[in-house]
MARVOPA-430844 format. One line per field, with one value per residue (C-alpha): x, y, z; residue number from 0; residue in three letters. Coordinates in steps of 0.1 Angstrom, whole numbers, plus 5000, padded with zeros to 4 digits. Example, Ala and Ser with C-alpha at 12.3 -4.5 7.8 and 13.67 -1.06 7.14 Angstrom:
BEGIN
c1 c(5123; 5137) .
c2 c(4955; 4989) .
c3 c(5078; 5071) .
pos c(0; 1) .
code c(ALA; SER) .
***
This chain:
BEGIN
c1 c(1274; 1309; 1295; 1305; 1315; 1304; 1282; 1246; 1227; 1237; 1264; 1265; 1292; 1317; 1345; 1348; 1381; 1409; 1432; 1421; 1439; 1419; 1426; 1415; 1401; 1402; 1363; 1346; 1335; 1361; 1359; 1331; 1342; 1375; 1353; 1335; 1367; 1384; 1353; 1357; 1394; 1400; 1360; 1384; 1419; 1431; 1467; 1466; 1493; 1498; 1520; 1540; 1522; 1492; 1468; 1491; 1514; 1529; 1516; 1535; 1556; 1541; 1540; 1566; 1574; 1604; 1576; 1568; 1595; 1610; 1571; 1572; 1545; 1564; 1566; 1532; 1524; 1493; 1459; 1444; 1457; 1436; 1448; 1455; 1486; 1502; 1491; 1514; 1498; 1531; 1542; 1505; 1502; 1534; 1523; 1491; 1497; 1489; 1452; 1443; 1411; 1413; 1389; 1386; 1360; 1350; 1331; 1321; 1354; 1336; 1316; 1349; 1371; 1343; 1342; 1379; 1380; 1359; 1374; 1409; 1398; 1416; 1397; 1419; 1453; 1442; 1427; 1395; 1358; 1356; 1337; 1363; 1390; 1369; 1371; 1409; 1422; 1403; 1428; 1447; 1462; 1485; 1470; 1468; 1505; 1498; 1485; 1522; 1526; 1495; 1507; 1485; 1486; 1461; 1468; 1434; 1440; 1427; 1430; 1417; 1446; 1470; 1457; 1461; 1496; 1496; 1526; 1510; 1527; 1513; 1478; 1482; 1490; 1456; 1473; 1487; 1456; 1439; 1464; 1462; 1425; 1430; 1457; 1430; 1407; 1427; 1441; 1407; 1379; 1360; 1354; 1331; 1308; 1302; 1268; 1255; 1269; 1242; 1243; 1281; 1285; 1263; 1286; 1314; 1293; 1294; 1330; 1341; 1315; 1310; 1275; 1256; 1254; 1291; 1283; 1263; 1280; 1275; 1282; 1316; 1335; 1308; 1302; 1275; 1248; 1253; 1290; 1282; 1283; 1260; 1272; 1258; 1264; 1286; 1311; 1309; 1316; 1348; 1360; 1350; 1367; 1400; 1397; 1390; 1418; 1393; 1363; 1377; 1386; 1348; 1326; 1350; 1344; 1310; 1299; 1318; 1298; 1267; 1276; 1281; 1244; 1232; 1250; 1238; 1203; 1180; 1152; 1180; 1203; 1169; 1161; 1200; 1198; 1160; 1182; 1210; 1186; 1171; 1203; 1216; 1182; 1182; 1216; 1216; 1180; 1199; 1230; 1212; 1231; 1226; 1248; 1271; 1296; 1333; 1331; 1305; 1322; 1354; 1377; 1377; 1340; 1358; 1355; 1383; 1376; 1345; 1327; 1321; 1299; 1305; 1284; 1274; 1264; 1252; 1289; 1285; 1316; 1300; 1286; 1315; 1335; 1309; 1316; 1350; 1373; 1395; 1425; 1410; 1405; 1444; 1453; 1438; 1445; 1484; 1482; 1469; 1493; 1523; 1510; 1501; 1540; 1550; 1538; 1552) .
c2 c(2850; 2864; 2892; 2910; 2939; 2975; 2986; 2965; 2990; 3012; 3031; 3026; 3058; 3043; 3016; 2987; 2991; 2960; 2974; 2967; 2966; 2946; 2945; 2915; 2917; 2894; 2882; 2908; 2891; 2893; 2856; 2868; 2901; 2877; 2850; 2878; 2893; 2858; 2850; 2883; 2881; 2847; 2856; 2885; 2868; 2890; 2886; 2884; 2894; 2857; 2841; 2813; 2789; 2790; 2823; 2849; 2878; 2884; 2878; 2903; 2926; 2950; 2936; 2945; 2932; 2910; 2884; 2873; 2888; 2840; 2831; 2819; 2842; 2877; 2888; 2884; 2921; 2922; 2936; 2925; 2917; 2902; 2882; 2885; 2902; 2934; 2965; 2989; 3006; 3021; 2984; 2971; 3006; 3002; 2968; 2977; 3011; 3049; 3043; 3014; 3010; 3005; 2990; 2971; 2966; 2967; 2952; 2963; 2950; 2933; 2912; 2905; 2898; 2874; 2861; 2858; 2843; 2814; 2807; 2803; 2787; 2812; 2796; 2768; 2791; 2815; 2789; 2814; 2818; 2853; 2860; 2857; 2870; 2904; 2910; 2904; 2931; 2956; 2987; 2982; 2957; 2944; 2910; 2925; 2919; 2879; 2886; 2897; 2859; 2839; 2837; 2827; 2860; 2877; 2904; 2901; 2936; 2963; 2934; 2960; 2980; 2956; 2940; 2982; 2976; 3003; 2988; 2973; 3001; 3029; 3017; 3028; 3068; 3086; 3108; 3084; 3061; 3089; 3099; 3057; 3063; 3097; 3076; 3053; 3076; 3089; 3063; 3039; 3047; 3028; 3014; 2985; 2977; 2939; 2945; 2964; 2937; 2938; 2977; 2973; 2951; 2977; 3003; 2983; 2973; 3009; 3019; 2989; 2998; 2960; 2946; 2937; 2903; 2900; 2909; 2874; 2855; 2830; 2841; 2820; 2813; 2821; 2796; 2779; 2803; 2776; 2784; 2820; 2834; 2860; 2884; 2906; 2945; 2942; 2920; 2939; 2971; 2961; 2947; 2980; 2998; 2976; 2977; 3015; 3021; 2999; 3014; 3044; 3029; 3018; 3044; 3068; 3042; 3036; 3074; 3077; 3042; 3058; 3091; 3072; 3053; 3086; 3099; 3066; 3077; 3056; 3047; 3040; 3015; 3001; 2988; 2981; 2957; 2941; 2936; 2916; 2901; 2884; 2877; 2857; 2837; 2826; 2815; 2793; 2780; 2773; 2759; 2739; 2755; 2731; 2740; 2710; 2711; 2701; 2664; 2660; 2682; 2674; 2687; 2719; 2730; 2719; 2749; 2764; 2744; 2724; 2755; 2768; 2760; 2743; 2737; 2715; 2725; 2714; 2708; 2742; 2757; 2793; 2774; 2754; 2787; 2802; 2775; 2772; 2775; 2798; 2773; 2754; 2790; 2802; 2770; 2767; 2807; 2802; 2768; 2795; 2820; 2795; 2787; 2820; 2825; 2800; 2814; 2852) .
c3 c(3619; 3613; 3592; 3565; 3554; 3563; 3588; 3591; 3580; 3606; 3595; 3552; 3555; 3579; 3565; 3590; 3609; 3606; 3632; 3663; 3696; 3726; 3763; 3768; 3806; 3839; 3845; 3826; 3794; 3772; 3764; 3747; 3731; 3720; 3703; 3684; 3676; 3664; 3644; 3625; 3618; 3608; 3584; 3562; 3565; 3592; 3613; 3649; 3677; 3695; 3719; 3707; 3730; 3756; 3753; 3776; 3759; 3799; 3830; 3857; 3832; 3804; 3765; 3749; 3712; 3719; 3732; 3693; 3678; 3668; 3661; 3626; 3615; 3622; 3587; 3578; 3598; 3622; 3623; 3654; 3692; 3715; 3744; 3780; 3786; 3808; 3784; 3772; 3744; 3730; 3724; 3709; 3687; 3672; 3660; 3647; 3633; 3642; 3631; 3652; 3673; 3709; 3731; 3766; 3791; 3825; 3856; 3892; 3911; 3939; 3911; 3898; 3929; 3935; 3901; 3909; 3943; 3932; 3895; 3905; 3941; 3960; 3989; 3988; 3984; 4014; 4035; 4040; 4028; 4008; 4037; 4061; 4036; 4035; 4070; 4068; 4039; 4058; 4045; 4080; 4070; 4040; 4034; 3995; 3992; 3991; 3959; 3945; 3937; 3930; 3899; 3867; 3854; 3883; 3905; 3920; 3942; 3917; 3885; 3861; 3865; 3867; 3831; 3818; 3832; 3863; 3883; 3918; 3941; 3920; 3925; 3963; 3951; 3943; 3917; 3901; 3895; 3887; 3855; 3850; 3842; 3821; 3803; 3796; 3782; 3759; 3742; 3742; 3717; 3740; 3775; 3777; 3800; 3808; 3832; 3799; 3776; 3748; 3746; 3749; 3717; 3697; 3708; 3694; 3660; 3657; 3671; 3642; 3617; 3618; 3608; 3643; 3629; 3635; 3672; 3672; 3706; 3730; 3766; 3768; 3804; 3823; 3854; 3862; 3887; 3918; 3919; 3920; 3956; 3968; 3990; 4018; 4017; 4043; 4026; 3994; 4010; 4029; 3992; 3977; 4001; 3995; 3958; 3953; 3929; 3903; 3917; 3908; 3872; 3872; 3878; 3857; 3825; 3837; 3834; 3799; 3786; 3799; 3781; 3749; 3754; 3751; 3723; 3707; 3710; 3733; 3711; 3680; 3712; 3720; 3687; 3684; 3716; 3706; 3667; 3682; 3708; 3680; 3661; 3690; 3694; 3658; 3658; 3690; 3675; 3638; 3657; 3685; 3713; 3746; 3778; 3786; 3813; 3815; 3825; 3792; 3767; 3750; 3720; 3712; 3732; 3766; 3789; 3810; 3838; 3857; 3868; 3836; 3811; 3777; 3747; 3719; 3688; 3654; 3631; 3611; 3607; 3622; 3647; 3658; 3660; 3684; 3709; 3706; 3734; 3736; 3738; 3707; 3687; 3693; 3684; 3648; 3646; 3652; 3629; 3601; 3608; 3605; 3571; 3558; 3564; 3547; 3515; 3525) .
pos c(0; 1; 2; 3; 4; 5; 6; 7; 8; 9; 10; 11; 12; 13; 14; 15; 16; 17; 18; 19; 20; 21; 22; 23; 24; 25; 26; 27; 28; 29; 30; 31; 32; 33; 34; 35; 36; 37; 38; 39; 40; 41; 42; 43; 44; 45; 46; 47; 48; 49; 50; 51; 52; 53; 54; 55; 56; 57; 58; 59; 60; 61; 62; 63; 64; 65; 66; 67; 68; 69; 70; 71; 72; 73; 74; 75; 76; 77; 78; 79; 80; 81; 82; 83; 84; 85; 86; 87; 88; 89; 90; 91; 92; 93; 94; 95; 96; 97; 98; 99; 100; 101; 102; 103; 104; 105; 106; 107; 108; 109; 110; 111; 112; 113; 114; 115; 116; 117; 118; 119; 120; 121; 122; 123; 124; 125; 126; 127; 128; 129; 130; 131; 132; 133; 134; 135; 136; 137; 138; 139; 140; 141; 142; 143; 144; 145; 146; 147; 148; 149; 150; 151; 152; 153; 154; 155; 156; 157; 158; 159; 160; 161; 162; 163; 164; 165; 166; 167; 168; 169; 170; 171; 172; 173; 174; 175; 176; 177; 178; 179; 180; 181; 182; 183; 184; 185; 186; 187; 188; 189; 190; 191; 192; 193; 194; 195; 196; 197; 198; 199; 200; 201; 202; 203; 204; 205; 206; 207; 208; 209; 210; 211; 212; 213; 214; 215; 216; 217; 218; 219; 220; 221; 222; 223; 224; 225; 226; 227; 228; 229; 230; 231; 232; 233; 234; 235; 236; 237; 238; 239; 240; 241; 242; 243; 244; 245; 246; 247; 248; 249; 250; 251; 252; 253; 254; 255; 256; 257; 258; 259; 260; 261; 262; 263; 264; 265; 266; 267; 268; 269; 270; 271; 272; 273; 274; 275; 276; 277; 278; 279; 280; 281; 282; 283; 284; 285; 286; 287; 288; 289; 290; 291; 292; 293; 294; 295; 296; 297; 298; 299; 300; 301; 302; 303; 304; 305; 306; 307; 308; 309; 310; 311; 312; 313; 314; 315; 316; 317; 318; 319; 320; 321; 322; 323; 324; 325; 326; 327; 328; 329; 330; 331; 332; 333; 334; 335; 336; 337; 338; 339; 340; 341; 342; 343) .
code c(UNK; UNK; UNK; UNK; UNK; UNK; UNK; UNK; UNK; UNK; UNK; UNK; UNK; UNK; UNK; UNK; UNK; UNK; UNK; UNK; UNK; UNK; UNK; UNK; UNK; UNK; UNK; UNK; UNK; UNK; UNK; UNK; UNK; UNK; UNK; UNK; UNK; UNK; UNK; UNK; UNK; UNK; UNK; UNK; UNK; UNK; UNK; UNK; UNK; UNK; UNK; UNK; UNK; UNK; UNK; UNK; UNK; UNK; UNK; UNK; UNK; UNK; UNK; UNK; UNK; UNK; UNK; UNK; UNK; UNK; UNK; UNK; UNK; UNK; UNK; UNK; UNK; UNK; UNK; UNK; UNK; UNK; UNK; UNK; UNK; UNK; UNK; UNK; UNK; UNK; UNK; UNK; UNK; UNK; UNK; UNK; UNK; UNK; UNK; UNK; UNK; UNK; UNK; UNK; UNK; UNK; UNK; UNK; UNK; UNK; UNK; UNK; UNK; UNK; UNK; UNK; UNK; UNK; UNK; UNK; UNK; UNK; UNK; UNK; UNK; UNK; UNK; UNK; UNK; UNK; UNK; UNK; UNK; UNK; UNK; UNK; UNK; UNK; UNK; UNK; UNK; UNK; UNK; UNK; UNK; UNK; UNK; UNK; UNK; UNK; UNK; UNK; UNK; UNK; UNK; UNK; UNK; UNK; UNK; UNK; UNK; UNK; UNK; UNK; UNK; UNK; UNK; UNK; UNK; UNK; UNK; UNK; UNK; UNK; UNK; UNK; UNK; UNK; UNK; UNK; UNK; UNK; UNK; UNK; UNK; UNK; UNK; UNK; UNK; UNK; UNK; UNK; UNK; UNK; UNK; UNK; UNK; UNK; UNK; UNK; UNK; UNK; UNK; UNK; UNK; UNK; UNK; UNK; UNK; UNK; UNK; UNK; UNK; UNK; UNK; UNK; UNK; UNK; UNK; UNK; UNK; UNK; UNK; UNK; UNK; UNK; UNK; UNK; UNK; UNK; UNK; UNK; UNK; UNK; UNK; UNK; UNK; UNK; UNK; UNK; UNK; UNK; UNK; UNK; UNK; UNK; UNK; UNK; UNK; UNK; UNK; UNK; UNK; UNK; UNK; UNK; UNK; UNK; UNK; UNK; UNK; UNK; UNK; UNK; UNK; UNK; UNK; UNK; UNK; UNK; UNK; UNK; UNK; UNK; UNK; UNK; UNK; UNK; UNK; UNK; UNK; UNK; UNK; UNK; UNK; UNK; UNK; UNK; UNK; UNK; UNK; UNK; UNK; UNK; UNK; UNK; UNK; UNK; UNK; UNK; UNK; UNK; UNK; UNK; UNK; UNK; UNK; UNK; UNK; UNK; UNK; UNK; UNK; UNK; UNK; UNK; UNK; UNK; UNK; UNK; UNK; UNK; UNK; UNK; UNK; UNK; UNK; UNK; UNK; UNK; UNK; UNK; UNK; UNK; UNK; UNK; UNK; UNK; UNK; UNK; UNK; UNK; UNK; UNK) .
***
């Protein structure tokens, strides 16, 4: 499950890229994308760009280099960066070279907001259903300017172009989200899309020229459907309406993804999606994937918090990886790291 080399069987003419520069996203799989990408790296020895502690490179201000420059590991050179932070791709390409693959994804912002709203229990902090705090950032008023200080890393007003690092009083100019996104496209080889997460991943086997058995995952962070909330049109047009700057970001990304499906070829991303369908059914059957939750599951399967699901699986080192937190992973990743220096 964390591959090999080359391209699957796909794409025998391609060499499989070890420079690879990931946004990782607010609430829009990336948990998922990051395990895959972990998996890989630590599978051929790769370095990866990580904080000194906890799983953030920068919460409110742009990465810049000076935030690893005392780890222990900083002479050992890096390959692949792939935790939260503020982007600046200046700052991530000049740590991973000129030649470095970019890629991020994206989600509906309503589905996110939401996503949002309920995993960091915003409820609580604005004393108001979602509901009721739809009807109150109607764009008369500035109720989005609470969100300058929530804190733990979210903006939660346009979040997907905070994490690409466009400063929160640009995201009110038109013309300037619009050059954000054009910014975007030029400097990402590709755009993600986390409703379209199986055809997504065989985009990326082939962006990578990975084998689509290192695309093998297990849906990790995601919550449990009963703390989902549904929500009427009405509600999720006054949030669309409020978060247009990442609408706009969507359904520009959303058009390109579809773009690149097509390129793809349907009936060759068909037989692509049915491939890894497969792949991802015989691994949970060889691992014995069952869902746990966070009261049952401890060490290093213990989710992020008690509305998202955990797992338990057989002790095979492949397996145990797949399950892994993403606390637990960074952990033993930076434990590596600290000893590959050692020997430098």
């Amino acid at each position: 499950m964390s591959g090999g080399g080359g391209g699957g069987g796909m794409l025998p003419m391609c060499l499989p890229q070890t420079k690879v520069g990931f946004l990782k996203m607010h609430k829009c799989a990336s948990s998922t994308v990051q395990n895959i990408l972990f998996r890989y790296g630590e599978a051929h020895d790769l370095n990866f760009v990580l904080p000194s502690k906890n799983n953030y490179l920068g919460k409110e201000v742009p990465f810049n280099r000076t935030q690893i420059a005392d780890v222990p590991w900083s002479g050992i050179g890096y390959d692949i960066f792939a935790v939260h932070t503020v982007w600046n791709f200046a700052e991530v390409q000049a740590l991973l070279g000129p030649a470095a693959t970019f890629i991020s994804i994206v989600r509906d912002p309503v589905d996110l907001f939401e996503s949002l709203y309920t995993y960091a229990r915003w409820d609580q902090l604005f004393k108001m259903s979602l509901y009721r705090f739809a009807r109150a950032v109607s764009l008369n008023t500035t109720r989005s300017q609470d969100f300058l200080t929530v804190g733990a890393g979210y903006s939660g007003h346009n979040q997907m172009l905070h994490d690409f690092g466009l400063p929160e009083k640009d995201s009110y100019s038109v013309a300037k989200v619009r050059k954000k996104i054009a910014d975007i496209e030029q400097e990402f080889d590709l755009v993600m899309v986390a409703e379209d997460l199986d055809a997504s991943l065989v985009l990326l086997s082939e962006t990578l020229c990975w084998p689509l058995e290192a695309m093998v995952a297990l849906p990790v962070n995601v919550r449990f459907p009963q703390y989902k909330q549904p929500l009427d049109e009405q509600t999720r047009a006054l949030l669309r309406d409020w978060l247009w700057a990442d609408q706009m970001l969507y359904q520009h990304f959303k058009r390109l993804f579809h773009r690149r499906k097509h390129e793809f070829g349907e009936v060759r991303l068909h037989e692509a999606m049915q491939r890894l369908r497969k792949l991802n059914h015989a691994a949970r059957e060889m691992c014995g994937v069952s869902e746990t939750n966070f009261d049952n599951s401890n060490g290093v399967f213990r989710p992020s918090n008690n509305l998202v699901k955990g797992y338990e699986v057989n002790h095979v080192t492949d397996c145990i990886n797949m399950a892994r937190s993403e606390l637990s992973y960074i952990d033993i990743l930076r434990n590596k790291q600290v000893e590959k220096a050692k020997n430098v």
